[in-house]
C-alpha positions as CSV (number, residue, x, y, z in Angstrom):
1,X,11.1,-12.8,3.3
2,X,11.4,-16.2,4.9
3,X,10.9,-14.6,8.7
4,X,10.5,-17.1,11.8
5,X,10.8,-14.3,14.8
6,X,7.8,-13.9,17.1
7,X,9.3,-12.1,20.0
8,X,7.7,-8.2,20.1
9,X,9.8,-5.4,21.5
10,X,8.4,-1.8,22.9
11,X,8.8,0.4,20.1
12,X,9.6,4.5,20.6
13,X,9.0,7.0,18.2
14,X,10.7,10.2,16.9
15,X,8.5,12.8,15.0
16,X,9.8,16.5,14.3
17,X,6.9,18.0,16.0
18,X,6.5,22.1,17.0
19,X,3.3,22.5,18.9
20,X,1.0,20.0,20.0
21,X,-2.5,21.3,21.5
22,X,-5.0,19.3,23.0
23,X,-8.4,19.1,23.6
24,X,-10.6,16.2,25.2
25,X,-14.0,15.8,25.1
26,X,-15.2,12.4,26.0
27,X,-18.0,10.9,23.9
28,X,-20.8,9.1,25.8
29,X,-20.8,6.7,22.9
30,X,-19.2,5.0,20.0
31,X,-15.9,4.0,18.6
32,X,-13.6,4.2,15.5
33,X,-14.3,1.0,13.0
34,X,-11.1,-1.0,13.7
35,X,-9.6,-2.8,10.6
36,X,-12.7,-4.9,10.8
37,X,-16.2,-4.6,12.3
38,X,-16.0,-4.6,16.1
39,X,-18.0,-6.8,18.4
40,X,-19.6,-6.2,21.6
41,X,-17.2,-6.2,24.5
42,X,-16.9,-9.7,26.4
43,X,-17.0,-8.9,29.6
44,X,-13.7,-6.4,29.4
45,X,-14.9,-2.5,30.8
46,X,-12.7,0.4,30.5
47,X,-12.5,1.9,34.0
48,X,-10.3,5.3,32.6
49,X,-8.1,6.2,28.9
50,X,-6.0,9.7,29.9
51,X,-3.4,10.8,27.3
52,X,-0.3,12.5,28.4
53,X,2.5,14.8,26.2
54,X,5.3,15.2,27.5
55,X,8.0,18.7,26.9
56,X,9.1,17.2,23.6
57,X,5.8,16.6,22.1
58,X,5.6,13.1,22.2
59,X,2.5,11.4,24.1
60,X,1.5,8.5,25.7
61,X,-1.6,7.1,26.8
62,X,-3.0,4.9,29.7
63,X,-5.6,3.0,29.7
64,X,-7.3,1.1,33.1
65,X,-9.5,-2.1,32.8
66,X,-10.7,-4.8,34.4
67,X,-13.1,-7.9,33.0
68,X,-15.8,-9.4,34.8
69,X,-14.1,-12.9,34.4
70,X,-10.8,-14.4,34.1
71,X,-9.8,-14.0,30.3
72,X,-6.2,-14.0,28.5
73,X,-6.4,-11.4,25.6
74,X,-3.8,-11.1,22.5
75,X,-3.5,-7.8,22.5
76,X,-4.2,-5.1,24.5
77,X,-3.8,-1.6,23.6
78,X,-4.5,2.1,22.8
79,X,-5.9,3.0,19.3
80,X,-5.8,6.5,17.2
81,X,-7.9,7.4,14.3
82,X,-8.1,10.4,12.5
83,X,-11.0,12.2,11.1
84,X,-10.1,10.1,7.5
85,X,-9.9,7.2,9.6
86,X,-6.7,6.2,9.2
87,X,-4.7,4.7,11.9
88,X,-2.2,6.6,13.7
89,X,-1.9,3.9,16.9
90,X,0.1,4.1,20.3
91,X,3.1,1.5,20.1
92,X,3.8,-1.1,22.9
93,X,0.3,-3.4,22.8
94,X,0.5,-6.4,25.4
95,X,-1.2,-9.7,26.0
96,X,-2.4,-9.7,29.6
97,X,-4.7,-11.6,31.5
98,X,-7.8,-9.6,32.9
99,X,-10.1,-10.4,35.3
100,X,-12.1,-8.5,38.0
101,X,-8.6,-7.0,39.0
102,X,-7.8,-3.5,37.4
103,X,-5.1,-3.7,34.7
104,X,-2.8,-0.5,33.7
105,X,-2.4,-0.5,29.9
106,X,0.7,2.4,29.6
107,X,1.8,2.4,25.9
108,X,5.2,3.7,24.1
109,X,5.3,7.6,23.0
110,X,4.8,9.1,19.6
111,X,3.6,12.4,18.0
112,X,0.6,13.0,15.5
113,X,0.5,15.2,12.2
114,X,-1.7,18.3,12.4
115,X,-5.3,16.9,12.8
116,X,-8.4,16.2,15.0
117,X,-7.9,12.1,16.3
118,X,-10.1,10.1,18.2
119,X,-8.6,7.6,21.1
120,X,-10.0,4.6,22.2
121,X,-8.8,1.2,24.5
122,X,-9.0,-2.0,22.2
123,X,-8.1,-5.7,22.9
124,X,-7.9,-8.8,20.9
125,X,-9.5,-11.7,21.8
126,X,-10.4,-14.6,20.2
127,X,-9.0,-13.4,16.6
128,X,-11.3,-10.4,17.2
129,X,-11.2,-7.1,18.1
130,X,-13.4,-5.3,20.2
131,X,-12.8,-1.4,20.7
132,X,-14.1,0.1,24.3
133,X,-16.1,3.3,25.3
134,X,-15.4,6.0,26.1
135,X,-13.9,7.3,23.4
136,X,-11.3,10.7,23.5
137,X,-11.1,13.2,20.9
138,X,-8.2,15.3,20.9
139,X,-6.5,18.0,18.4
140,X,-2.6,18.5,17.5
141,X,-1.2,21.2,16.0
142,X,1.7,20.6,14.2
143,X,4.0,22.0,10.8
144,X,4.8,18.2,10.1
145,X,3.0,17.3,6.9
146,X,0.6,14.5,7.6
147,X,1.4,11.0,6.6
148,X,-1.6,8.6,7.4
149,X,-1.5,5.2,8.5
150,X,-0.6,3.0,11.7
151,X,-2.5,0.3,13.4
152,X,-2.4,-1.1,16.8
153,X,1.0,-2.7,17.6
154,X,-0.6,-5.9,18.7
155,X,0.7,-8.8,20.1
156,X,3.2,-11.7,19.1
157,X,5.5,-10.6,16.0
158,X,6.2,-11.2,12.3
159,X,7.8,-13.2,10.4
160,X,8.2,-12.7,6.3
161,X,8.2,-14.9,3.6
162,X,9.0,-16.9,1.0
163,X,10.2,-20.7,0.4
164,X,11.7,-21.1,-3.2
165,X,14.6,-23.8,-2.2
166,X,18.3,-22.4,-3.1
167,X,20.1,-23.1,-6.2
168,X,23.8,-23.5,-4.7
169,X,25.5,-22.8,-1.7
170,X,26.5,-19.0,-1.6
171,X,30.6,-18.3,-1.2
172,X,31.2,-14.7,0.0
173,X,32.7,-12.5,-2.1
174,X,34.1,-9.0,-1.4
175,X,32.6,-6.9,-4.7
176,X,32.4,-3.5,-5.0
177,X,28.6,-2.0,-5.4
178,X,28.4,0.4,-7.7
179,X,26.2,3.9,-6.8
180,X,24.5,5.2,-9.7
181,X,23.1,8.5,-9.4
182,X,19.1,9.2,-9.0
183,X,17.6,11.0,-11.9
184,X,14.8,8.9,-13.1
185,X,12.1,8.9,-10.0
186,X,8.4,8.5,-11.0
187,X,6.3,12.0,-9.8
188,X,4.4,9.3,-7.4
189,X,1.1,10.8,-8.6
190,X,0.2,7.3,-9.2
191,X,1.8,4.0,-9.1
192,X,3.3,2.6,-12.1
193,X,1.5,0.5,-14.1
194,X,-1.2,-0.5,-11.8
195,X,-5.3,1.1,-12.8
196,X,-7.4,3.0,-11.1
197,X,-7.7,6.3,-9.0
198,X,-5.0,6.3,-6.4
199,X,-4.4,8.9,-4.0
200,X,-1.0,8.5,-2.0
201,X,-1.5,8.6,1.8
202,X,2.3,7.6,2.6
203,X,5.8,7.6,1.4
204,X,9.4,8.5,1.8
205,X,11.9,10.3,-1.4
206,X,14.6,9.8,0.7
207,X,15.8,13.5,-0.1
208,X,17.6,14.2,3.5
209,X,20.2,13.3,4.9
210,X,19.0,11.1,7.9
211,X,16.3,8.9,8.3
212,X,13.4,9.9,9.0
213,X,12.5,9.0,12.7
214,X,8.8,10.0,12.1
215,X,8.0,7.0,9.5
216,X,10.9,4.3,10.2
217,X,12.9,2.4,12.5
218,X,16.4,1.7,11.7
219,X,16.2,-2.0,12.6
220,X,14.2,-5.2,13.3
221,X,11.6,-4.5,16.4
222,X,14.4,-2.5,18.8
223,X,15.0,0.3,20.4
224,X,16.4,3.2,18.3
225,X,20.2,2.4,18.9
226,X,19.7,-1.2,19.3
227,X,21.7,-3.6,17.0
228,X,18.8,-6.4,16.9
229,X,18.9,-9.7,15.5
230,X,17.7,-11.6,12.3
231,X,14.2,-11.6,11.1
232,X,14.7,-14.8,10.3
233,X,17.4,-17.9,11.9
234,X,18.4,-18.6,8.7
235,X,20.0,-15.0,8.2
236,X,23.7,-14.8,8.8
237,X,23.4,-10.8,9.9
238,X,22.4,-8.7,12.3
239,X,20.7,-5.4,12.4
240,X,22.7,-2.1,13.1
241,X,21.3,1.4,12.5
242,X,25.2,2.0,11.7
243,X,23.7,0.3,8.7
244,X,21.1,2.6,7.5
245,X,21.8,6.1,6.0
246,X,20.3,8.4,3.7
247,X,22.4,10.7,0.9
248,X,22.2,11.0,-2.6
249,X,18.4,10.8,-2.9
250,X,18.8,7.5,-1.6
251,X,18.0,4.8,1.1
252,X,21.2,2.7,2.0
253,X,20.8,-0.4,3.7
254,X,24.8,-1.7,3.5
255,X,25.3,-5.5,4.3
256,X,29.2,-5.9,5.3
257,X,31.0,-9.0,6.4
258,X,31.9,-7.7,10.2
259,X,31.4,-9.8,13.4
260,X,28.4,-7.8,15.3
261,X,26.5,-8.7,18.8
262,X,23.0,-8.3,18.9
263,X,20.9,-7.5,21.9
264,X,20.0,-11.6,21.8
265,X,23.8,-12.1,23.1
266,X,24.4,-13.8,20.0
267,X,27.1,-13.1,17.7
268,X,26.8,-13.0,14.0
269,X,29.5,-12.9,10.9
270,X,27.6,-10.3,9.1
271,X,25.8,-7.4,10.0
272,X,23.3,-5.2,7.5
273,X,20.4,-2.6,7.1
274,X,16.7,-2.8,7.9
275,X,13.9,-0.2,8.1
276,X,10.2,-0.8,9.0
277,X,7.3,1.5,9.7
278,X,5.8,-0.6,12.7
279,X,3.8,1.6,15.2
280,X,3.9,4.7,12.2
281,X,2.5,3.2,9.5
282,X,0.3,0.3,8.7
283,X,-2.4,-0.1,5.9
284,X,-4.9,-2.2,4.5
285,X,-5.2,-2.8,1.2
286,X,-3.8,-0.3,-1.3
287,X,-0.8,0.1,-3.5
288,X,2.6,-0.5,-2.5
289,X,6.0,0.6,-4.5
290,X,9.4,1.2,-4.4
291,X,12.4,1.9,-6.7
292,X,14.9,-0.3,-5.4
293,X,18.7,-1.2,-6.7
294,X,19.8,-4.4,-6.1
295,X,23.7,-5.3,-5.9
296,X,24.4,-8.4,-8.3
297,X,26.6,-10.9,-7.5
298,X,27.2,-11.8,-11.2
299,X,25.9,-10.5,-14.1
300,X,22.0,-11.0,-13.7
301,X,22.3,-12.6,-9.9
302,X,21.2,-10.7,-7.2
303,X,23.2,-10.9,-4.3
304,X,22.2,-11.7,-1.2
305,X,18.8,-11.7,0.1
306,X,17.2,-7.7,-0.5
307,X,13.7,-7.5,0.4
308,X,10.8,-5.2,-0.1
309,X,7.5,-6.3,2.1
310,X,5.0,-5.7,4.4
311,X,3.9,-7.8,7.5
312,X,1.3,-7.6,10.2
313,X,1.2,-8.0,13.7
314,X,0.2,-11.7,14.2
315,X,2.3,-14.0,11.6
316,X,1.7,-15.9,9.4
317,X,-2.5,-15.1,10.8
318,X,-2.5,-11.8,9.7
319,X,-0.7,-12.3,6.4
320,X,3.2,-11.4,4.9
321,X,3.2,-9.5,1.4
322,X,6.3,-10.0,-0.1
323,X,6.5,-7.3,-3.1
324,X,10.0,-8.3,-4.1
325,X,12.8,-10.5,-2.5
326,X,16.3,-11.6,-4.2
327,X,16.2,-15.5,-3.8
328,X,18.1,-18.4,-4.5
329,X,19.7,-18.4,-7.7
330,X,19.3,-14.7,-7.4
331,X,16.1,-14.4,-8.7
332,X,13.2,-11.3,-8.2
333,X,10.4,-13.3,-6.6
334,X,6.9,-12.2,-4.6
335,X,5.1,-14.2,-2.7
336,X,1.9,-14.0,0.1
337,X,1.9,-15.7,3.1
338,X,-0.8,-16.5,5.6
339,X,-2.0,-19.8,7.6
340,X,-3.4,-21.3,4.3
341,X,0.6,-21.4,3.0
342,X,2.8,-19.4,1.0
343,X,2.2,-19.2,-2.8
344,X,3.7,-17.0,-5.0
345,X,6.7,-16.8,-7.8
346,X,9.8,-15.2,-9.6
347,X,10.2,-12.9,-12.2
348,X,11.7,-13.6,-15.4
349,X,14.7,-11.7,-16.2
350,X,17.5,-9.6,-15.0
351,X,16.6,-7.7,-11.8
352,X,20.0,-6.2,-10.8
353,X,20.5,-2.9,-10.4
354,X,17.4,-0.3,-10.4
355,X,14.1,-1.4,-10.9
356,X,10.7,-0.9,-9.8
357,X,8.5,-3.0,-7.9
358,X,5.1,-2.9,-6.7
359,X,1.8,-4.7,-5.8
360,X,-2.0,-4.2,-5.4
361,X,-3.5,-5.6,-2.3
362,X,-7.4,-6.1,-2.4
363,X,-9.7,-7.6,-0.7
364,X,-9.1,-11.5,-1.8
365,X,-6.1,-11.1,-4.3
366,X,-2.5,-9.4,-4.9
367,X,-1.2,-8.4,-8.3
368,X,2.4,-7.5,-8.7
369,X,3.6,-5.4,-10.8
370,X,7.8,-5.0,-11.8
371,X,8.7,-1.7,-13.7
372,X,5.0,-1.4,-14.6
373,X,4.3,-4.6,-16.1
374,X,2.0,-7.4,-14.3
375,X,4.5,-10.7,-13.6
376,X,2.1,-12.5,-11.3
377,X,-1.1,-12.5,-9.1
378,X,-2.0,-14.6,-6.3
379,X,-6.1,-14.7,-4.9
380,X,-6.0,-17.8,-2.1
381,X,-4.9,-16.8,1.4
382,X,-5.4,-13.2,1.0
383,X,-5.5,-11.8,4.7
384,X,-7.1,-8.3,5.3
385,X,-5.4,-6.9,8.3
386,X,-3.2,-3.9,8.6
387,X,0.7,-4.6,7.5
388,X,3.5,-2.4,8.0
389,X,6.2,-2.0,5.2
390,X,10.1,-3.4,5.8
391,X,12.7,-2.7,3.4
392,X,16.5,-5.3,4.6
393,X,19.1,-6.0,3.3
394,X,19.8,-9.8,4.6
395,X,22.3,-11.9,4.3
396,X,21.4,-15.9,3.7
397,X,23.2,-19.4,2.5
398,X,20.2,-21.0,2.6
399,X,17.5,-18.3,1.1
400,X,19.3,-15.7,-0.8
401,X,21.3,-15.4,-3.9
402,X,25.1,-15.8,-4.1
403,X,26.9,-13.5,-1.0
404,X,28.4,-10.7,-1.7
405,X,29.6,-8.0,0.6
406,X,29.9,-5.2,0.8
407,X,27.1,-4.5,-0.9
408,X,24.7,-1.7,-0.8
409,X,20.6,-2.4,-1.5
410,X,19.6,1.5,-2.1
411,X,16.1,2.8,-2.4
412,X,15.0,6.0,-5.0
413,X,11.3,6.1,-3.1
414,X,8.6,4.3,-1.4
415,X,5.1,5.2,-1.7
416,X,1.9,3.8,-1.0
417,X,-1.6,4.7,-2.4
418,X,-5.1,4.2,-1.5
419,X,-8.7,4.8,-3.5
């Protein structure tokens, strides 16, 4: 997706958690590998890291420091690894400026799968991160079922991808979207068509009846409840978690032509669905699918502008995956975005209705892969820092396909695997 936002908000999380026991023991040194090799620190000391839960199981942490010079960092937060080393970060990172002053880092709350972690203080600076000592080890007890992943929610915000030019100037139409019923999911064992030895260290059937709070937010960077704005100014839609529902084995992101107010002030014709893992799950590298119908606004045309894709904290510097997104024409396209541009392509073919739609990130190059087969592979601009996934609904003239509401983008599964 096309995405131009760069404003952040403080994230909270929801987990279904029934004990949570912990135990510190500070290490005199070392530190968890962040996404890349850590440098020493530049001046920055970590005065004191405590960790807090509260009566409902979620915790924070806090983190004191102070620099022995005036420096403005891009990020400054608290970071979780487990003993497999993924990431399983505190939400809420800021930008401050340190200096011989103490600073108060206090992130956003969230809970942790059963497990032993580590916790450390990290800040960005200069495109780098450096991770601080001490370092906190702690244990959770919990029935949740592990689901590995998040990374540091660092500083500025996203902004997905994509540039193909529209074919024709959308006209809204009210069509009905049809709701098939789910009987063909894959076992997940390993993603479709794409080689090697997986194993799957995320992912969401959808089986419930709610969303599940523990792996997704219901909109674009708000609060829970919030009703947020576009990704991107080009989108004609808000985002409402009135949107977003789960029945049938399914994900339903429902776009509707309704006059909604975000929390910008601004008021927008259409309002729709969005989920992303930001603060719960983030990855580097791996495979990424989903099994995702798309509403056609004629026979063959997608409608609107559905979107499957992951996005890192810094955009475009830390890179935009675009698995699959309905453009102009109404077209099935991927793309990857980063500061070196936006290459990518469409699909050949008819890609209403259910299909299935993945890619393999690597160091240096993306394959994608639609209902198992390869359809296109891009190896220049390849970034290599954590993403989180989105899954919207949106709503555009000037990117999408035809409008057509109300229309309901539904999603089987999503899954992610790593060697």
């Amino acid at each position: 997706m096309l995405r131009n936002s760069r404003h952040r908000r403080k994230l909270t999380t929801r987990t279904k958690i029934s004990a949570l026991v912990l135990s510190f023991a500070t290490l005199a040194m070392g530190s968890a590998a962040w996404a890349g090799d850590s440098q020493p620190s530049t001046g920055v000391v970590l005065d004191s890291l405590s960790l807090s839960t509260a009566s409902n199981g979620q915790m924070t942490a806090t983190a004191k420091v102070h620099s022995d010079r005036k420096i403005r960092v891009q990020a400054l937060t608290v970071a979780v690894r487990s003993e497999s080393g993924s990431h399983f970060d505190f939400p809420g990172a800021t930008a401050p400026t340190l200096g011989p002053w103490q600073t108060t880092f206090t992130s956003g709350s969230r809970t942790f799968p059963a497990g032993t972690y580590k916790a450390f203080a990290a800040y960005k600076y200069n495109n780098t991160w450096h991770n601080l000592s001490p370092v906190k080890t702690f244990t959770s007890g919990s029935t949740v079922t592990p689901t590995p992943s998040p990374t540091a929610s660092a500083s500025a915000s996203p902004s997905p991808s994509s540039t193909p030019s529209p074919s024709s100037t959308p006209t809204a139409s009210a069509s009905p979207t049809p709701s098939p019923s789910q009987t063909t999911s894959t076992s997940g064992a390993a993603p479709l068509g794409i080689p090697g030895s997986w194993r799957q260290v995320f992912g969401d059937e959808f089986n419930g009846t709610s969303l599940d709070g523990s792996k997704w937010n219901p909109n674009w960077l708000g609060c829970p409840t919030c009703t947020t704005k576009p990704v991107n100014s080009a989108e004609l839609g808000a985002y409402a978690p009135s949107q977003v529902s789960v029945s049938g084995g399914s994900l339903h992101l429902k776009a509707e032509k309704q006059q909604t107010t975000a929390t910008d002030g601004k008021t927008y014709a259409y309002r729709s669905g969005l989920v992303e893992s930001n603060g719960k799950a983030q990855f580097t590298y791996g495979a990424f699918e989903a099994r995702i119908y798309t509403p056609a606004a004629s026979p063959g045309v997608i409608a609107n502008w559905p979107a499957f894709w992951t996005d890192g904290q810094n955009w475009p510097e830390d890179g935009e995956m675009d698995v699959m997104e309905g453009l102009g024409g109404g077209k099935a396209c991927y793309h990857f975005h980063s500061p070196s541009g936006g290459p990518g392509g469409c699909a050949p073919g008819d890609f209403t209705g259910w299909h299935t739609y993945g890619a393999e990130w690597k160091s240096g190059v993306v394959t994608y892969y639609y209902d198992g087969k390869q359809v296109g592979q891009i190896t220049t601009g390849i970034t290599s820092s954590p993403m989180y996934v989105i899954l919207n609904n949106g709503v555009s003239t000037e990117h999408g396909g035809p409008i057509s509401t109300p229309a309901d983008m539904m999603t089987d599964y999503v899954r992610v695997w790593q060697h």
